[in-house]
Each structure stands twice: as structure tokens, then as C-alpha cells.
C-alpha positions in Angstrom: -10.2 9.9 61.5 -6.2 9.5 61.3 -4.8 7.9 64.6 -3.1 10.5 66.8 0.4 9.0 68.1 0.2 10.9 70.9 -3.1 9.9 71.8 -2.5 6.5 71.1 0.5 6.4 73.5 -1.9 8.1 76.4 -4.1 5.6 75.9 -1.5 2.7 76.5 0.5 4.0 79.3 -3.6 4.3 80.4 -4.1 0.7 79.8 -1.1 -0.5 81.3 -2.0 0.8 84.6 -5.0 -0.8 84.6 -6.1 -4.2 86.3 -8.9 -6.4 84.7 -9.1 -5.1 81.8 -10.0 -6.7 78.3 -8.1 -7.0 75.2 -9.6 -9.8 72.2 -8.8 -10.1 68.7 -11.5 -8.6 66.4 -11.5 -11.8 64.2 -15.2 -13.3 63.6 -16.1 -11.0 66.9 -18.9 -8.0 67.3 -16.9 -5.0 68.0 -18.9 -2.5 70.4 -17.9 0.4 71.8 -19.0 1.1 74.9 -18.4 4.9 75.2 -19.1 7.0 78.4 -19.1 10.7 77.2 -17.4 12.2 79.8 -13.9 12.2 81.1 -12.1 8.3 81.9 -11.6 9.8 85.5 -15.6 10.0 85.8 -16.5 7.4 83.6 -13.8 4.9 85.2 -16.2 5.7 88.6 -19.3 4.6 87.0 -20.2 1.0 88.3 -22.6 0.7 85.4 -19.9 1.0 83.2 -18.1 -1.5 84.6 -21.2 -4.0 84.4 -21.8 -3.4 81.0 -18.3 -3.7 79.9 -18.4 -7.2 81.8 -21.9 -8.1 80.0 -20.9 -7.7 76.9 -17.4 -9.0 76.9 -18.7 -12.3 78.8 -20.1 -12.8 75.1 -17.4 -15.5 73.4 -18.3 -13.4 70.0 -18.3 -10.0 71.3 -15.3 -8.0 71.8 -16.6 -4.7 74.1 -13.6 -1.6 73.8 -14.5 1.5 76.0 -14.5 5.3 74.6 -14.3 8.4 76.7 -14.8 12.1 75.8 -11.1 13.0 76.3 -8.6 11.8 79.0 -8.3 15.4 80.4 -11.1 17.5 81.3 -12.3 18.3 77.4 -11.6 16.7 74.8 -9.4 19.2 72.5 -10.4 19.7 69.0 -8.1 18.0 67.4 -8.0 14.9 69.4 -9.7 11.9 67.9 -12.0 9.7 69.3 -10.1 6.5 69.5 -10.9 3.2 71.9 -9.0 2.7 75.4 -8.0 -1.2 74.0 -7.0 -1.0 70.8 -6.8 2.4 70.1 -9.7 2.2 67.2 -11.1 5.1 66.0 -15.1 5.5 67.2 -16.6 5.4 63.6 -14.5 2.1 62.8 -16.9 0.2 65.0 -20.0 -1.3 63.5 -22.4 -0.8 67.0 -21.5 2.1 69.5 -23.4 2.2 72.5 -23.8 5.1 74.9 -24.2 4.7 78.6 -25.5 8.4 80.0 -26.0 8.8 83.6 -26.4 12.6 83.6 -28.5 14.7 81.3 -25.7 17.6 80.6 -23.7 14.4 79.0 -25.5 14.8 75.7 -23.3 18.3 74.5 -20.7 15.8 75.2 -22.8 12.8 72.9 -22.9 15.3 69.9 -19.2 16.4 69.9 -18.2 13.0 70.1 -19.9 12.4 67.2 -19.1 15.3 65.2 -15.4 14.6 66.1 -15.6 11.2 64.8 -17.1 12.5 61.3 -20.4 10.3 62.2 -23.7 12.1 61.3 -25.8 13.5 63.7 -29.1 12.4 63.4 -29.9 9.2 62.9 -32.3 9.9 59.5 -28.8 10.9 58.3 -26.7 7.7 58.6 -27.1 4.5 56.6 -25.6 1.2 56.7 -22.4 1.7 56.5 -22.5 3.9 59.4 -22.5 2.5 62.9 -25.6 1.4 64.8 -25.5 3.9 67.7 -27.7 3.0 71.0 -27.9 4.4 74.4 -29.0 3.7 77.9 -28.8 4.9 81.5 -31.0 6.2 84.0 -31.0 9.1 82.1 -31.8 8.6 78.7 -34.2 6.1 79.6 -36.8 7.9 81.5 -37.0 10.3 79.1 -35.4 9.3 75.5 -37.4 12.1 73.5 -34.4 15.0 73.6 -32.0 12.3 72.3 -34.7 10.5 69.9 -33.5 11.5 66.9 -29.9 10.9 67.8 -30.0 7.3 68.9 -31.0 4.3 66.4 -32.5 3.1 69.5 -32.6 3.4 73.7 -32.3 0.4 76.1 -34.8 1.1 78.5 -34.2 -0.8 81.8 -31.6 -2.8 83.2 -28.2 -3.9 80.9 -28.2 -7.5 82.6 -31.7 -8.5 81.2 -31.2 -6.6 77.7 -27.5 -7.2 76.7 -27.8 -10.9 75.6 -30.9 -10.6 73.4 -29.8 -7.1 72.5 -26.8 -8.8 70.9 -28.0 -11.4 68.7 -30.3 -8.5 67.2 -27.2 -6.6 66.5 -25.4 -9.3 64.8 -28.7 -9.4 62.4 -29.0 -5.9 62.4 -25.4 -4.9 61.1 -25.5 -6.7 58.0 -29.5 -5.2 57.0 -30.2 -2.1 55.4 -30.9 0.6 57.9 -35.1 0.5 58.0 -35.0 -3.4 58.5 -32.1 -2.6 61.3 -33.9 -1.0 63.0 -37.0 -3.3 62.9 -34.8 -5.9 64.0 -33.7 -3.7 66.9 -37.2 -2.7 67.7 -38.5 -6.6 68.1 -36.1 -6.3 71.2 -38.0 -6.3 74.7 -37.1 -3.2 76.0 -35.7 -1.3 73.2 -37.6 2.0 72.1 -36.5 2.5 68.3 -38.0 6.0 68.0 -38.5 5.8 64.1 -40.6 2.4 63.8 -41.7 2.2 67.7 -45.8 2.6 67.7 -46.7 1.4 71.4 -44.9 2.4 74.3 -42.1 0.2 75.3 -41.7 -1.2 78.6 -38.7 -1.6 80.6 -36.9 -5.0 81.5 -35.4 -5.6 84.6 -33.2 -8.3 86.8 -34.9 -10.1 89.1 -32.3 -11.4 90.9 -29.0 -9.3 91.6 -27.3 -12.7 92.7 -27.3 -13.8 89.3 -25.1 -11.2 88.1 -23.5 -9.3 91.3 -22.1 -5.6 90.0 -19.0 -5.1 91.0 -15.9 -3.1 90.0 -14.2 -5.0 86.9 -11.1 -2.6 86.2 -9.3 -1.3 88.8 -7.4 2.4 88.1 -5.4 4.2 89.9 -6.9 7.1 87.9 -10.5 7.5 89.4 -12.4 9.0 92.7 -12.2 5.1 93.7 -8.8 3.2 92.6 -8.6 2.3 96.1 -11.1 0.1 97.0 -13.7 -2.6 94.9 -17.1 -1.5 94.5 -20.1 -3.9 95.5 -23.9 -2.8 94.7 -25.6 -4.3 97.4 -28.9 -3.6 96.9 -30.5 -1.8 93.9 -33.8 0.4 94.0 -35.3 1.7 97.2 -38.8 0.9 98.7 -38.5 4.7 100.7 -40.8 6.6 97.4 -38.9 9.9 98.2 -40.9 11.7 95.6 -37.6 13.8 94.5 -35.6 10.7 93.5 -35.4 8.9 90.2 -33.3 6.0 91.0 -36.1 5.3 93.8 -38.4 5.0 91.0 -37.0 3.5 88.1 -35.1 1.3 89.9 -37.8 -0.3 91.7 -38.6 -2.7 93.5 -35.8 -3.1 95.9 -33.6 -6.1 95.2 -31.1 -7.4 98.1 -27.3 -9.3 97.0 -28.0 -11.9 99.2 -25.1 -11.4 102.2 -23.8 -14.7 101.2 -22.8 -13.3 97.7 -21.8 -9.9 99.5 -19.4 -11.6 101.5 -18.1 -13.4 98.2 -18.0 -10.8 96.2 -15.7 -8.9 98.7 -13.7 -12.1 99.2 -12.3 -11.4 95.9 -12.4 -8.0 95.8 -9.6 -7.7 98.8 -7.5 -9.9 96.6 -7.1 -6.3 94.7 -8.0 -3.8 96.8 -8.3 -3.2 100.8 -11.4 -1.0 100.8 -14.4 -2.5 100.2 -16.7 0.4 98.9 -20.5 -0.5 99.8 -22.9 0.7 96.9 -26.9 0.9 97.0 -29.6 3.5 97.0 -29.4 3.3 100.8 -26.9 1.3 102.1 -28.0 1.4 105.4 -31.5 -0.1 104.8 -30.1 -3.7 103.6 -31.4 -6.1 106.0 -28.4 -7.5 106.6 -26.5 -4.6 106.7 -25.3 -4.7 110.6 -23.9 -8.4 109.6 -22.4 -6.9 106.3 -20.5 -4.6 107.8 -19.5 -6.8 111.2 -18.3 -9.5 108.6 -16.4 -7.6 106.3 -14.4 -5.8 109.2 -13.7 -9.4 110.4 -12.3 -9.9 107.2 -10.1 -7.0 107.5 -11.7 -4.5 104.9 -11.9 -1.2 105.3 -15.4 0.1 104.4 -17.2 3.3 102.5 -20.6 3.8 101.8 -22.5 5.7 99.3 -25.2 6.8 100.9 -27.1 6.1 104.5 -30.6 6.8 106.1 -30.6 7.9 109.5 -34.4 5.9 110.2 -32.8 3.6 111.1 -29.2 3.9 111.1 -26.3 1.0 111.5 -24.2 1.8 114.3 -22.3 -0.7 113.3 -21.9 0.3 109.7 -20.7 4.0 111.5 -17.9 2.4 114.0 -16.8 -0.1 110.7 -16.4 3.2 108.1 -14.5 5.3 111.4 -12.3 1.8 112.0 -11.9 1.8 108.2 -10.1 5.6 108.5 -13.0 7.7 106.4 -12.2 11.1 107.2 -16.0 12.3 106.1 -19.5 10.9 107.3 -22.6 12.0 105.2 -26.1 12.4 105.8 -28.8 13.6 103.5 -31.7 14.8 105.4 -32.5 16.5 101.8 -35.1 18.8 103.6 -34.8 21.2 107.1 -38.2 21.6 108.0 -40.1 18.7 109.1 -43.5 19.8 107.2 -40.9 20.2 103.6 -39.5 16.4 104.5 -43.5 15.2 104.5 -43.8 17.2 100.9 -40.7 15.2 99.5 -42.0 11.6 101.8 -38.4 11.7 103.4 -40.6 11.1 106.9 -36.8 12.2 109.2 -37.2 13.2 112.3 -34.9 16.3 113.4 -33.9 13.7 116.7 -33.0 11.0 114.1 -31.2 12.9 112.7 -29.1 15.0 114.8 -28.2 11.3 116.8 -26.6 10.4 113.7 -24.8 13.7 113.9 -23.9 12.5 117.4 -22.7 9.3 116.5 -20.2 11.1 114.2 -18.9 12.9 117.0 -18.8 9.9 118.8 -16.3 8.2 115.9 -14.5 10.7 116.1 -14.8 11.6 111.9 -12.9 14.7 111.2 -15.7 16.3 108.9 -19.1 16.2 108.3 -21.5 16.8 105.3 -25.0 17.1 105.0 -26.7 17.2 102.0 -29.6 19.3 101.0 -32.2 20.2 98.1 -33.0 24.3 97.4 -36.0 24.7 95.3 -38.2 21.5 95.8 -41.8 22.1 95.3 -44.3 24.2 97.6 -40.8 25.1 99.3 -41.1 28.5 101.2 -38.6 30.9 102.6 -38.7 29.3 106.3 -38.3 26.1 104.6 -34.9 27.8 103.5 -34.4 28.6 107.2 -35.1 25.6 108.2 -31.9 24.1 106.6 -29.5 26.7 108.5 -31.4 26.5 111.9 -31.1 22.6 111.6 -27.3 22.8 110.0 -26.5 25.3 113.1 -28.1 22.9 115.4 -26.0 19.7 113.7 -22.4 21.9 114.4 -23.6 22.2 117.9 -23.1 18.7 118.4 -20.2 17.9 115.9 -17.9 20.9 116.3 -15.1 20.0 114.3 -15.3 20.4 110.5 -18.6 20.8 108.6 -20.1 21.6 105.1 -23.8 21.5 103.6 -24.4 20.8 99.8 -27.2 23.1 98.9 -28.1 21.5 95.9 -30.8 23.4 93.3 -33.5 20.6 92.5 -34.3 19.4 89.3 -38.0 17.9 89.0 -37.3 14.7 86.8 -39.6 12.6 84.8 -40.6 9.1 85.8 -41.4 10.8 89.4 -44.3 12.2 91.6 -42.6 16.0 90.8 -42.9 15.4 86.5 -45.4 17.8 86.6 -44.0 19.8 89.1 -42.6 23.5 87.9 -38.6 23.9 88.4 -37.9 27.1 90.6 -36.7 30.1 89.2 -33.1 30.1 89.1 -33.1 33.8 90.6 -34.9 32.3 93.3 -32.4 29.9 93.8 -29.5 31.8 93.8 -31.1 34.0 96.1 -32.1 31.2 98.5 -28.5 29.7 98.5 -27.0 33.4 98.9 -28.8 33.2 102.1 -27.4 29.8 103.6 -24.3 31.0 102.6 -25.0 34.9 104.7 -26.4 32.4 107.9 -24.0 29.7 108.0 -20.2 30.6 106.6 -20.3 32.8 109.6 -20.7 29.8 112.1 -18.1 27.5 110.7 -20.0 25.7 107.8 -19.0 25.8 104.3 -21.8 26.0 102.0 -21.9 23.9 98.4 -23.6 24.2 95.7 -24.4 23.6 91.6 -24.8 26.0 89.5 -28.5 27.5 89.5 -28.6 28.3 85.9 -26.3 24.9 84.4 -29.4 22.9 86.4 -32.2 24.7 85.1 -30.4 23.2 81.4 -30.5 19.9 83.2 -34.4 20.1 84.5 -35.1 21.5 80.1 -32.6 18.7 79.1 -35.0 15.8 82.1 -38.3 17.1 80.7 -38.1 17.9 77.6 -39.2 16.5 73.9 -37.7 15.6 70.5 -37.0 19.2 69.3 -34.1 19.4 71.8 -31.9 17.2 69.6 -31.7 20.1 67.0 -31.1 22.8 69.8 -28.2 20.5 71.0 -27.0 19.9 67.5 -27.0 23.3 66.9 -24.3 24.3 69.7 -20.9 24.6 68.3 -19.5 24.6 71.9 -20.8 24.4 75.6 -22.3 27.4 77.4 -25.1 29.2 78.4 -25.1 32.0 76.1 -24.6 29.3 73.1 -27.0 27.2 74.7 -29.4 30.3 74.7 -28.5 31.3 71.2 -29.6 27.5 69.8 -32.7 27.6 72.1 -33.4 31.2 70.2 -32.5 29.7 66.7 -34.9 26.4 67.4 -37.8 29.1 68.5 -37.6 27.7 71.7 -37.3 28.6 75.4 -36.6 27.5 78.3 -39.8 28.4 80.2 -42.2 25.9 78.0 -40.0 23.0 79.4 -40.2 24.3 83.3 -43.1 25.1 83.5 -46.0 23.2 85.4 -47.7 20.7 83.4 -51.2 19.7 83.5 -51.7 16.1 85.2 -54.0 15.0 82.3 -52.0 15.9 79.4 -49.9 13.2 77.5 -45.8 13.9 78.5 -42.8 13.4 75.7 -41.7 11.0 77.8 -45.4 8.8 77.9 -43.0 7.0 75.1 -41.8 4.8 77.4 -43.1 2.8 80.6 -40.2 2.8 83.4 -42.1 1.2 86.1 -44.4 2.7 88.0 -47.6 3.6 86.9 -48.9 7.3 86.0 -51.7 6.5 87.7 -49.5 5.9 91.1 -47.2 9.4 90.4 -50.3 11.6 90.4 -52.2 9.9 93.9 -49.0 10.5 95.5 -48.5 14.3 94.1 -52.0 14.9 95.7 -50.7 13.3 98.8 -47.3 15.6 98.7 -49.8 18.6 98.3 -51.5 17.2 101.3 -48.1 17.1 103.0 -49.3 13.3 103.8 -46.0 10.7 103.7 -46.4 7.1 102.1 -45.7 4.4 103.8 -42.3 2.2 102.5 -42.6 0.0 99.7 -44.0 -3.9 101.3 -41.3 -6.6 100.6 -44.0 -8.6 98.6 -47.5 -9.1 97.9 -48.4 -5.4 96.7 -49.1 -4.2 92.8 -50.4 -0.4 93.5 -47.2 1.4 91.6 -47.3 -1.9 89.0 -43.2 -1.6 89.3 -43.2 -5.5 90.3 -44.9 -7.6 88.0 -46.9 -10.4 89.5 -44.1 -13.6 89.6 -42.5 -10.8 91.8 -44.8 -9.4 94.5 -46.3 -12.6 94.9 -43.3 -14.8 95.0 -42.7 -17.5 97.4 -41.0 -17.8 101.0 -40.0 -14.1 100.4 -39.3 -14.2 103.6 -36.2 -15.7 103.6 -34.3 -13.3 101.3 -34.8 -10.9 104.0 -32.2 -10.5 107.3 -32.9 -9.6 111.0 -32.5 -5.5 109.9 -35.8 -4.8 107.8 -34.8 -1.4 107.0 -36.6 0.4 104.4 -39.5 -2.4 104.8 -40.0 -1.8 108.6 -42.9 -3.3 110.3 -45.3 -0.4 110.0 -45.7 -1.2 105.9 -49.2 -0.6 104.6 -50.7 -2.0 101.2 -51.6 1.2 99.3 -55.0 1.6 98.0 -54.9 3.7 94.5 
């Protein structure tokens, strides 16, 4: 495609406001483009972007340019699809590799690709197309939807996949396409869906020290210009049975606070605010120290996400000190038999004192976050959440909203098999928060019912989806609907409850924990039993850790005085 001048200058007055970004010559290098298909204000916020763009253009021969879908909110028809650095249109690259957080990304992966004049499907292109990968949280727990879109799917984490994964591309560019994508295939960790026979295993880092995530380009055009991101800690030992991350991301890895306080040591050399990034931030063992040594430091803090069992005081006083306006709890359930079902194990007391403590900081507003629609929920489940919202505004009576959020069962979790609620159930269920609590003071939030229902077909579903999505000339639900009708699809087949013994789309790939584990704790959720939190070592019952791990030595002294999501009370499950 022709370069756009007015494009071209967006993108530069773009780059020039950016910090840490980088620009190498092309000569004798592997150009990738690393393309988040979404907007450069959301992508720009996406922490794994900015480790794989650091990954890759750590590589002496690699020169890593970024793509977005658009720098406004769409991308327009007419606008190409050119690279941030140099300005390069997409199809000019020899590798392009897709980093998808969110399954309603792939309309966006198609259009990008049909903008750029590259074919669709992968059977289509040959070698002098580009060699187009993916991976993400995402598309790797379930790759099926997108299988005949992708050469190939990284499935686990980019820092122990991005240095192998290069030296097959340099073979693999210069190969006609069927021994390309052998040479991809030989890679641990990447499913190749037309030559893979076995399932493929995911790869992982053992170690978060070694390559500490943090924010590389700093923008004063995303949700965080203002502060440096530092991932903490990555998985969660919790098992919430709702959460992906919690799964796929197991087991929970700790930054060391050494390399914490490091990491932010540099990071106020740009920035201020130090933005604290984890599953739970609040359940790093060293977190009371974390966030008593980075106020000493002068930072101002945020935090993604917190448990209230326990929770840091003095993580709360550092983000009031720090002047966030908002604190944020997600007790993701209101009734305490509903938070058994999802083994979120929250007491109303806990809590409601974390409410407390936010009225003791003095924050001017908080949220709350919850889930509509998880499974075996009932209707005084539903009133649960406003009795136990109502009972939070008692406490804090200055500004207060609840996310009602419809639930999406995911694959690579206890709720795969799990039926997604009707979305006139939803709506109805949400229209009822709204009737109890907008009255009282408290703003109600939430998705759209019917856009998540795409999601949960879009989480679950299997390889005839890439024609559906290929079929949509643009994004809506009544095109969406028309390219389900034209596939001979529907929606129902993929939300429907599945049958624990039959073989899943996504049984392609292994993402951790075991099948075996998912379905002994779905009998437990139905028994409204909790599981106890992940041990620190010495336990293979999910088979997330493999044995150098869970049997490591002096474990012990990775850990800090707060155990957090380990506790004391741990018990080694029996399968």
C-alpha cells in the first residue's frame, strides 16, 4: 500500500513525543512488526507490549517496529497500515507478530490484514508473503478461532520464546512456506496449526528477575504517561475459578524487592509515579516494605489490583499520600455462599474494613468491582451485590460506583465447561442493580451483555470461527449475526455447557494446569467447597510447576515477612 503523507506525519509528531523508543537501520537486520490491533492509546498501556518490544529489539540483528489499528478510535478505510518507527507499510515486513490480549481484538486482526492487501488465511499466503504469528493470553489458551489465520501461536511466556523463536525465523523466511512452517513448529512452545500433531506445551520464565517488565516508552498519549510500570509479581496462587491469568500464569513468581526497588530507581528518573502491576499486588510478600520504600524514595504509587485477605495498610496510606483520587476492591461476588462457588473465600468484614480504610484516607471515590452471570448464580446472589454495595456506602459516604461486569466462562479454567448466562438474563440482572442502587448514590457499570456473549463464542470456540470472522465486512452484532448465519453457525453451540469427558477445541494446547485439576475443582465449586491457596513449593497436583520448580531449593528465602496469597493455612491437594 502507497504511504499516506498524512499518516506518516501523525506518526512522527507521535514518535517524537515519545521517550525510549527504538529506531535501527534495516541493513542485515530481521524486521518484525510487532502490531497490537487496537488503538496506540490502548496498546501504548499494555505492559506486554512493551516487553516484547524490548525482547526483541535487545536482539543485535533484529530491528522490532510497532503497528496499531489506527491512532484514533478506528482505523478509517483509507488509512494504511504503516509502522510507528519508520513509517513501513505492514505487508513490507518479512515476520509480523500479533500480541492479543482480548478476544474481540481479532475483527480488528482481519481488517488489519485486509487493509494491508495480505491474505487472510494462512493456506492462502506463500513465501513471499509475511510470516504472521501471534500470542497473548488470549490467543493462547485457546488458538483454534484464529488457527487458520496465524502461521503459528506462541503459547506461554514472550521471555522464554522470543530468543529461540528468532533464530527459527531467520531460517524460516528464506524456506518455502511448508518447510517454514516446520521450522517454526520445531520451536518449544509454538503450535503451528497446519503440521502440529501432539499438543504443544507452554514455556514459561522461571525467574522474573532475569528479565524485570517494565514500561520501555513513555507517552504522554496513554491511560499511564504519568508514571513507570513495574510487574511485580506474575500469576496468582488464589485459584479464583473465574480468572484466566490465575491460571495460565501460574505459579506465582515474586521480583525479588531488591530488583523492585531498582527497577523504580530508574523509573523515577522519567516519571514520579511508580505504578505497581501484578495479579494481586497486595499479596507480594514484601509488599508492606515495597510500598514503605518506594514512598521513602519519593514515588507516588498506584496499584492494579488488591485483595482485601489480607490487605496492606501500608500500601492504602502510600497510594492516598501518592494523591489517587479512586481506591478499588473487587470482591467479584456479594453473597458469601457465590464467593465459595468462584474460591474467592472474602469475608463481608474483610471486606467492608477495607471500605473503612478508604474512608479513613480520605479517597474521594470508591469502586467495587463485580461479576453478573457466574455459574450456579441465583437471583439473591444478585441481591447480594446491592445489599453488600448499600452496606459499603454506609461506611464510605462520599463518591461510589460498582462495575457490574457480565461473566465470560474462559477456557484454560475450572468454568470451561461451564454454560455462559443468557444475555437476557443479564441485562435483566444488571437492570436490577441499577433500580436498587442509583437511587442510594451509586453509579452502576457495566459491558455490554450481548458484545460479551461474542467474547465467551470468540474464548470457547473452534476453527470454523476464522471464516465467520473473515466473513464480516465491518463490526457489529447484526453483521456478526449475519456471518454466524452464512457459516451455519450459532451462537448457542459455543455457550452452551459442555460435557466434562468430551475433547475441547482448545485440548490443542497445554497452558499449565492439568484437565484433570479443572474438573476436581468444578466438583468442588458445585460443592460450594473453597481450595486452599497455591503452596510456595513442594506441590505438583495442578502440574503448572514442573518439578526443578516445586521442589527447588531454600525456597524460602525468595519469600518476605507478608506471605500473602501463600498464608500459613496452605494444604497439599490430593487429586
Amino acid at each position: 500500500m502507497k504511504r499516506n503523507y498524512r499518516s506518516t506525519e501523525k506518526l512522527k509528531k507521535i514518535l517524537a513525543q515519545e521517550e525510549g523508543a527504538v529506531i535501527k537501520n534495516w541493513g542485515g537486520k530481521l524486521p518484525v512488526a510487532l502490531v497490537y490491533a487496537n488503538t496506540y492509546r490502548v496498546g501504548m498501556s499494555s505492559l506486554g507490549l512493551h516487553t516484547l518490544y524490548r525482547l526483541f529489539n535487545d536482539e543485535p540483528d533484529v530491528v522490532c517496529e510497532r503497528v496499531f489499528f489506527g491512532t484514533q478510535q478506528l482505523a478509517r478505510p483509507n488509512e494504511p497500515i504503516i509502522s510507528l518507527e519508520s513509517q513501513t507499510p505492514l505487508a513490507e515486513f518479512p515476520v509480523i507478530a500479533f500480541t492479543i490480549s482480548y478476544e474481540l481484538d481479532y475483527f480488528n486482526v482481519i481488517a488489519m490484514l485486509r487493509q494491508a492487501d495480505i491474505p487472510i488465511f494462512a493456506a492462502d499466503r506463500t513465501a513471499a508473503d509475511p510470516i504472521i504469528i501471534a500470542g497473548g493470553p488470549a490467543i493462547y489458551t485457546n488458538p483454534e478461532p484464529m488457527a487458520e489465520i496465524f502461521d503459528g501461536v506462541a503459547i506461554g511466556e514472550g521471555e522464554a520464546i522470543v530468543h529461540p523463536l528468532i533464530d527459527a525465523l531467520w531460517e524460516a523466511i528464506d524456506q518455502p512456506r511448508p518447510a517454514a512452517l516446520e521450522t517454526l513448529a520445531a520451536v518449544d512452545g509454538m503450535y503451528v496449526p497446519a503440521v502440529s500433531q501432539s499438543q504443544v506445551a507452554r514455556v514459561w520464565l522461571k525467574n522474573l528477575n532475569d528479565f524485570p517488565t517494565v514500561t520501555q516508552i513513555y507517552t504522554p498519549h496513554t491511560e499511564f504517561g504519568d508514571r513507570t510500570l513495574i510487574e511485580i509479581a506474575r500469576g496468582c496462587g488464589r485459584g479464583c475459578r473465574f480468572c484466566l491469568a490465575g491460571y495460565v500464569y501460574r505459579p506465582m513468581r515474586e521480583m525479588h524487592l531488591d530488583t523492585v526497588l531498582a527497577a523504580a530507581k530508574h523509573g523515577l528518573s522519567h516519571r514520579d509515579r511508580i505504578g505497581l502491576v501484578s495479579a494481586a499486588v497486595s499479596d507480594h510478600s514484601w509488599i508492606d516494605d515495597i510500598a514503605t520504600e518506594l514512598r521513602a524514595m519519593g514515588a507516588r504509587l498506584t496499584a492494579s489490583s488488591m485483595r482485601v485477605d489480607p490487605i496492606s495498610e501500608p500500601l492504602i496510606k502510600g497510594l492516598a499520600e501518592s494523591g489517587n483520587q479512586t481506591l478499588t476492591i473487587a470482591p467479584e461476588a456479594g453473597s458469601v455462599r457465590m464467593r465459595k462457588v468462584i474460591n474467592k473465600p472474602q469475608s463481608d468484614d474483610q471486606i467492608l474494613h477495607a471500605v473503612e480504610l478508604a474512608a479513613k484516607y480520605n479517597f474521594p471515590q470508591l469502586k467495587m468491582y463485580f461479576m453478573v452471570g457466574q455459574p450456579t448464580e441465583q437471583e439473591e446472589d444478585v441481591a447480594a451485590i446491592a445489599e453488600l454495595a448499600l452496606a459499603a456506602k454506609a461506611v464510605f459516604p462520599r463518591n461510589m460506583a460498582i462495575n457490574a461486569t457480565p461473566y465470560v466462562p474462559k477456557a484454560q479454567t475450572a468454568f470451561q465447561w461451564a454454560a455462559m448466562m443468557p444475555v437476557e438474563t443479564i441485562e435483566a440482572r444488571v437492570r436490577y442493580l441499577e433500580q436498587r442502587l442509583l437511587p442510594q448514590g451509586i453509579a452502576v457499570r457495566s459491558d455490554s451483555p450481548a458484545w460479551a456473549a461474542v467474547e465467551g463464542v470468540l474464548a470457547r470456540g473452534d476453527r470454523r470461527l476464522g471464516r465467520v470472522l473473515a466473513q464480516m465486512r465491518r463490526v457489529s452484532l447484526k453483521e456478526w449475526q449475519r456471518a454466524l448465519d452464512a457459516e451455519g453457525l450459532s451462537q448457542d453451540e459455543f455457550l452452551r455447557e459442555r460435557d466434562v469427558s468430551a475433547r475441547l477445541p482448545w485440548d490443542t494446547v497445554n497452558a499449565g494446569v492439568s484437565k484433570a485439576y479443572f474438573s476436581w475443582d468444578l466438583k468442588r465449586a458445585h460443592k460450594n467447597a473453597l481450595t486452599k491457596a497455591c503452596p510456595p513449593a513442594n506441590c505438583m497436583k495442578c502440574q503448572a510447576c514442573d518439578r526443578d520448580w516445586a521442589f527447588r531449593p531454600n525456597y524460602e528465602a525468595e519469600l518476605g515477612p507478608n506471605l500473602g496469597a501463600y498464608g500459613d493455612n496452605f494444604i497439599p491437594l490430593e487429586l
